[in-house]
C-alpha positions in Angstrom: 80.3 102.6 122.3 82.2 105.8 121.2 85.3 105.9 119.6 88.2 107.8 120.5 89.6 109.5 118.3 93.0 107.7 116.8 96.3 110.2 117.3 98.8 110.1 114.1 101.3 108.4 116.1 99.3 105.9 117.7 98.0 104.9 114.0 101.9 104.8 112.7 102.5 102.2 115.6 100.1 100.0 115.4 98.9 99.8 112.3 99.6 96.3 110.2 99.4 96.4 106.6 99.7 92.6 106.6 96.3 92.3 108.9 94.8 94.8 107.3 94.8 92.7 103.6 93.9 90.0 105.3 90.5 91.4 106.7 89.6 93.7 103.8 91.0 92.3 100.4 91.4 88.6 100.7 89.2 87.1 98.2 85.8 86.4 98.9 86.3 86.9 102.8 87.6 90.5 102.9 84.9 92.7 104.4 85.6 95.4 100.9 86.0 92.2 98.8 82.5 92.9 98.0 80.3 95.2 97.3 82.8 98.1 97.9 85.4 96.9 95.6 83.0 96.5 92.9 81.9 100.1 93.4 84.9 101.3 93.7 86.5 99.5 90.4 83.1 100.3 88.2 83.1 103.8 89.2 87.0 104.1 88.4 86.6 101.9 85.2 83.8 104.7 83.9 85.9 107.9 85.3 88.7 106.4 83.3 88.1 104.2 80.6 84.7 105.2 79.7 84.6 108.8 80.5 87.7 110.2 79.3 89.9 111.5 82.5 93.4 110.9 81.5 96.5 112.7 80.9 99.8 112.8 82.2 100.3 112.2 85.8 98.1 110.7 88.4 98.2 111.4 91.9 97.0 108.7 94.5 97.2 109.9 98.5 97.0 107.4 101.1 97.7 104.5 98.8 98.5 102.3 102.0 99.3 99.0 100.4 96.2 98.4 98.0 96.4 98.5 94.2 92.9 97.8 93.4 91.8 101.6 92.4 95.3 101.7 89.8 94.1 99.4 87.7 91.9 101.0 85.5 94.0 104.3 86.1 97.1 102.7 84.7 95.7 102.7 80.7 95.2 106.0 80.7 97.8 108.0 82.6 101.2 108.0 81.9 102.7 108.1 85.5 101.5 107.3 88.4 102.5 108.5 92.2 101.3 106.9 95.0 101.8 107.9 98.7 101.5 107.8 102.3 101.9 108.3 105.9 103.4 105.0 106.9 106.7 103.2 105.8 104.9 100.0 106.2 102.7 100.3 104.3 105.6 101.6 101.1 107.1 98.4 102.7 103.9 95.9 101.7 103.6 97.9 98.5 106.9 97.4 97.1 106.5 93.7 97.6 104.2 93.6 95.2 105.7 95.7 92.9 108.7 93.7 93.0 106.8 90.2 92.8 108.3 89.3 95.9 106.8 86.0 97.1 105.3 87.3 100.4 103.3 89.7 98.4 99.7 89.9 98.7 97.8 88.1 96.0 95.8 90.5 94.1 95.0 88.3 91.0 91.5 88.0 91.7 90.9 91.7 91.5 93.6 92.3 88.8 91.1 89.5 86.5 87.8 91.5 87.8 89.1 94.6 86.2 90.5 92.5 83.0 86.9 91.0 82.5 85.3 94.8 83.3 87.4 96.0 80.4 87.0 93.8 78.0 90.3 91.6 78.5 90.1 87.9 79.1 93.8 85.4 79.3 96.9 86.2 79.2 95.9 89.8 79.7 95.8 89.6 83.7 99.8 89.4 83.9 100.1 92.2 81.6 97.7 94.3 83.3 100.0 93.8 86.3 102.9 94.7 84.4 101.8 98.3 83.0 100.9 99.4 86.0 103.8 98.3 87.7 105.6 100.0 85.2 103.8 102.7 85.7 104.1 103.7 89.3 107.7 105.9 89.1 107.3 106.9 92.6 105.9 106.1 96.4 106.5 109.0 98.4 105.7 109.9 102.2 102.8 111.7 102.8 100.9 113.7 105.7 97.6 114.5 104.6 96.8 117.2 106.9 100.4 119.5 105.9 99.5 122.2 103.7 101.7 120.2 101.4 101.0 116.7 102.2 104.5 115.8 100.5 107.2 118.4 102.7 109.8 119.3 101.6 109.1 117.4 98.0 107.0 119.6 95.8 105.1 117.6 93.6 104.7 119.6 90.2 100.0 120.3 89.5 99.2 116.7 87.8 95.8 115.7 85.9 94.2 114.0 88.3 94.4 113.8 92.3 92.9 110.3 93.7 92.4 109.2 97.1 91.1 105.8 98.5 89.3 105.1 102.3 91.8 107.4 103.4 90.7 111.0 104.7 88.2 109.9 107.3 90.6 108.6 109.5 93.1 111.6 109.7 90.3 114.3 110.0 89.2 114.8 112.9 85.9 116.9 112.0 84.4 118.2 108.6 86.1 121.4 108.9 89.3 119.4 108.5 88.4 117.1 105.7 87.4 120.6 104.0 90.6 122.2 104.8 92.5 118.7 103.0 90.4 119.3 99.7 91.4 123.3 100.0 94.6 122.1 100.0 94.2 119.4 97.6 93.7 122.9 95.1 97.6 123.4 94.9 98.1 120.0 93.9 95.5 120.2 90.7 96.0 121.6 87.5 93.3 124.1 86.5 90.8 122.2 85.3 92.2 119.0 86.5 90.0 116.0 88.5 89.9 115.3 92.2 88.4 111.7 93.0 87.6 110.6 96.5 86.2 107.1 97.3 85.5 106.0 100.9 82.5 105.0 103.0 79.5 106.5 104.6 78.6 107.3 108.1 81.6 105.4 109.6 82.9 105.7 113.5 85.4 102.5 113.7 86.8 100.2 111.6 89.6 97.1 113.4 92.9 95.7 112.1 93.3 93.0 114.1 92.6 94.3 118.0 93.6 97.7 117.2 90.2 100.1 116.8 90.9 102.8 114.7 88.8 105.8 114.3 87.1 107.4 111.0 84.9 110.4 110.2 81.6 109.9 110.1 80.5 111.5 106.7 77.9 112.4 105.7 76.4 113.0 102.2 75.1 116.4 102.5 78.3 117.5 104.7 80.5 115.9 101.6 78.8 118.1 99.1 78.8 120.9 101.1 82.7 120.0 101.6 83.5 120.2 98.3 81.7 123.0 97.1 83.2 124.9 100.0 86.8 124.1 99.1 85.7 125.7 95.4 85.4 122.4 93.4 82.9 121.6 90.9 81.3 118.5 91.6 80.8 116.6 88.6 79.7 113.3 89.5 78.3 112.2 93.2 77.2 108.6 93.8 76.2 107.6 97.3 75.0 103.8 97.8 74.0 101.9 101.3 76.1 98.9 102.8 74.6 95.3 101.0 76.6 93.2 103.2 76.4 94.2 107.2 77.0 91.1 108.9 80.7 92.7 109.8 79.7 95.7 111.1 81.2 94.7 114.4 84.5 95.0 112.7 83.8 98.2 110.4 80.6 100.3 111.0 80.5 101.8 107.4 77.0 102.5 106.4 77.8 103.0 103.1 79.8 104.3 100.3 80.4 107.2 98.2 82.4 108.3 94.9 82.7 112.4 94.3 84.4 113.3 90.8 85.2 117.1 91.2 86.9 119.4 89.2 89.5 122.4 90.2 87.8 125.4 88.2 89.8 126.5 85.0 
C-alpha cells in the first residue's frame, strides 16, 4: 500500500526514541543491527581512520539518539556537534552521555568498532569516554531551513555527516537536492559531506506509527549531488542481505556518498 507522506509535526508527536532503539539497534535483533551497521561503521572506519578525513569540528545532522556512526569520528576530530529536530530524541541522547542507568546499551557496537580498529579490553570504556568527551554540543535542528540551526549560526567545520535522516523530511528529490545546496554554507571549502542511509525505501514503523521516507534512488543520488555542486569522491551502493523485516522497513538497500564542497 502507499504511504502518506509523514507531516513534521505528526513525526515530532509520535515519534519514540525508546521504540525506535528497540527495533533498530538492540543487539542481534535490531533490524540495522546487521548488515547496515556493519556498512555503515566500516565505511566510517575507512573515511576516518584509514582515509585521512579529520580536522577540527564535525558536524552530525539528525543524530536522533544513535551514537554508532561517532565512534570512529571521535579519534580524529576534535569536536563534535550533533543535532536534531526532536527534543526527545536530545532527551535519549543525553542519557547516554551522562551514563544514566536507563540509557540504551550500546556496548556491543562500541566493542565492534574497538575490534575494527585494532583495540581489544579495556579499550571499549575509553572509547566511550572520548567521544563523550567529545560531543561539546546537541543543538535543534530543521533540516529543510536554509539554516537548519536558526537563529544559531554554526561557524563552516571540516566535515558535515548525516545518518538515515534526509529521506524522511524530503518530500521529493528536488528537496533532498535543495538540503545538500544548503548543506554548502555549512562546509568549509574543500571540506567533506557524508550521507549514509538506505535505498529505495517508502516506510519504515516505530512501534504502530508508519513513517514515510524517500525512495532514493542511486542514479537520482548522484545526480543529487552533482547538482548541488559537490564532488563525489567515493559512492558505494549495496542490496538488503537480510529481508525478512521488510514488513517493518521496506529499505532495499544502502548507500554511503563521500563528497567534497569544491575549494
Amino acid at each position: 500500500m502507499a504511504t502518506t507522506f509523514t507531516a513534521q509535526q505528526q513525526f515530532i508527536d509520535e515519534f519514540d526514541p525508546k521504540v525506535y532503539l528497540q527495533t533498530y539497534h538492540m543487539a542481534q535483533s535490531g533490524i540495522l543491527s546487521g548488515d547496515f551497521q556493519e556498512f555503515a561503521i566500516k565505511n566510517l572506519y575507512e573515511t576516518f581512520i584509514k582515509g585521512g578525513v579529520r580536522g577540527n569540528t564535525l558536524l552530525d545532522i539528525g543524530t536522533g539518539s544513535a551514537i554508532y556512526h561517532l565512534l570512529s569520528a571521535c579519534e580524529v576530530f576534535d569536536k563534535i556537534i550533533v543535532s536534531d529536530l526532536l527534543d526527545q530524541n536530545r532527551v535519549e541522547f543525553e542519557k547516554w552521555l551522562k551514563k544514566d542507568p536507563d540509557a540504551f546499551d550500546w556496548s556491543h557496537i562500541i566493542k565492534y568498532v574497538c575490534e575494527l580498529e585494532g583495540n581489544r579490553g579495556d579499550s571499549e570504556e575509553k572509547k566511550a569516554e572520548k567521544l563523550r568527551s567529545k560531543v561539546k554540543e546537541y543543538l535543534k535542528c530543521d533540516a529543510l531551513k536554509r539554516n537548519p540551526f536558526d537563529p544559531v549560526v554554526v561557524p563552516p567545520v571540516d566535515c558535515l555527516l548525516s545518518c538515515l535522516c534526509l529521506e524522511t523530511p524530503c518530500k521529493d528529490l528536488k528537496s533532498y537536492c535543495e538540503v545538500l545546496k544548503n548543506f554548502m554554507d555549512l562546509i568549509k571549502p574543500g571540506g567533506h559531506l557524508l550521507i549514509l542511509s538506505g535505498l529505495n525505501a517508502t516506510f519504515y514503523h516505530v512501534g504502530d506509527k508508519r513513517i514515510s521516507v524517500l525512495s532514493s534512488k542511486k542514479e537520482n543520488l548522484e545526480m543529487a549531488f552533482k547538482g548541488a555542486g559537490y564532488q563525489i569522491e567515493k559512492a558505494v551502493f549495496t542490496p538488503r542481505v537480510d529481508k525478512t523485516m521488510m514488513h517493518v522497513a521496506d529499505y532495499e538497500g544502502i548507500y554511503f556518498i563521500h563528497a567534497r564542497k569544491p575549494k
